[in-house]
C-alpha positions, 0 to 999 in steps of 0.5 A, a space after each residue: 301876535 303869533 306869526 302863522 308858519 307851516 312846515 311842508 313835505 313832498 309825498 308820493 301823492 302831493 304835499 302834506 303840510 303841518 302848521 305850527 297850531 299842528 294842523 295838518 293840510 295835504 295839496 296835490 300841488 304846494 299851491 293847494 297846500 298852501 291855498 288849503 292851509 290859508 284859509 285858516 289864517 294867513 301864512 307869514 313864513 312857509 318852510 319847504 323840504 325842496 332845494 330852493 335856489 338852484 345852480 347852473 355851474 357847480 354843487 351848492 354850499 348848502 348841501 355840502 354844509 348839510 351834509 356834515 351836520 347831520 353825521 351818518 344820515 349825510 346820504 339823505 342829503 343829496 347834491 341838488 342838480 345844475 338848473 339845465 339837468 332838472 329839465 331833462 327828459 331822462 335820468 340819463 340825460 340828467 345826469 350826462 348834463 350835470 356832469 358837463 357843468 359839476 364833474 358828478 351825475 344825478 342820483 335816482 333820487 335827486 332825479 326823481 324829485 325835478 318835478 317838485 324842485 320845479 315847481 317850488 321853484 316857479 311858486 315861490 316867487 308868488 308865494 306871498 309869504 317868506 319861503 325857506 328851504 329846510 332839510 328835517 334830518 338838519 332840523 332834528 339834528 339841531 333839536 337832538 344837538 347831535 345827529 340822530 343815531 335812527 333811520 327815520 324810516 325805522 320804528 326806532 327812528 320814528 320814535 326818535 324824532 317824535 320825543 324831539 317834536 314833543 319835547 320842542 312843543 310839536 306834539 302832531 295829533 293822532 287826526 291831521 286830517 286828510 294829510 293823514 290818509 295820504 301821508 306816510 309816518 316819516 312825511 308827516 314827521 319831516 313837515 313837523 320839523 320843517 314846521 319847527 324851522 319855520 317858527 323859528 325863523 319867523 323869531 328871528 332865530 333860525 340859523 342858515 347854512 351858509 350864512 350868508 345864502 348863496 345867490 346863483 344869478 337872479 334866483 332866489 337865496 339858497 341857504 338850508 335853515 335850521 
């Protein structure tokens, strides 16, 4: 029997979800997501465009190591910030408690997710499934075999990265549902890849960067699986 799996992306309204049957589930939390996509069949392995397994004293190897394998896209990959900096009030905060523990400050970007890193990092564990952490710029880079040559916020990078679904057997629907209504293009794409990881590690064939995954106290692994 096939395992059920389901590649997840943050969105500016929540969570989309894409399944591997190419059913599309959208959740104001990653709890909904997951609760919404399960009523159609239990999950065995949920991968997550979040970092997992966080860091109090210095960068993770996952993200280093992610940074080489996906060329000119390295500036989507950003450096997840220390355990401490993720709860702070302010950016500023953030990045004044990160530099002390890595020598570097929080980006924007990396700030703006502590939110959503918080909270997988505190559903994870109750998850009832396998949880993995994926990064689509990684998972189309190891469909392409290279690095992808488009922004995926381009026309061109969209297209880009929908041949590689459809040539790995994820063709995504035109109708994903409500996902659709609240999901941008490049949300729904990045699940898909995330989707493909996912199956993929439920194979057994998945590859984790670095192998073996970083464990930073009692959390969970930190590894990016493509």
């Amino acid at each position: 029997m096939t395992r059920r799996v389901m590649g997840v992306d943050a969105c500016k309204k929540g969570w989309v979800g894409i399944a591997g049957d190419l059913k599309g589930y959208f959740g104001v939390t990653i709890g909904e997501l997951v609760a919404a996509a399960e009523v159609d069949g239990a999950l065995a392995v949920v991968g997550v465009d979040i970092p997992i397994g966080l860091s109090s004293t210095g960068p993770r190897r996952a993200d280093v190591l992610a940074r080489g394998l996906v060329g000119k896209r390295a500036s989507s990959v950003f450096a997840t910030p220390v355990r401490a900096a993720l709860s702070a009030a302010t950016h500023a905060e953030a990045s004044a408690v990160n530099l002390r523990a890595t020598g570097k400050g929080v980006s924007q970007q990396a700030y703006a997710l502590a939110r959503k890193i918080l909270e997988v990092d505190a559903w994870a564990p109750t998850a009832g499934c396998a949880v993995i952490e994926v990064h689509p710029e990684v998972c189309f880079a190891t469909m392409a075999g290279r690095p992808l040559t488009h922004p995926k916020s381009t026309w061109a990078g969209a297209e880009e990265r929908r041949q590689l679904l459809a040539g790995a057997g994820l063709q995504v629907p035109a109708d994903i549902g409500v996902a659709g209504q609240f999901a941008a293009v490049d949300d729904v794409l990045d699940a898909a890849a995330a989707a493909w990881t996912a199956g993929r590690y439920a194979e057994g064939r998945a590859v984790a960067y670095p192998e073996p995954p970083e464990v930073f106290g009692d959390g969970p692994p930190a590894a990016i699986w493509a």
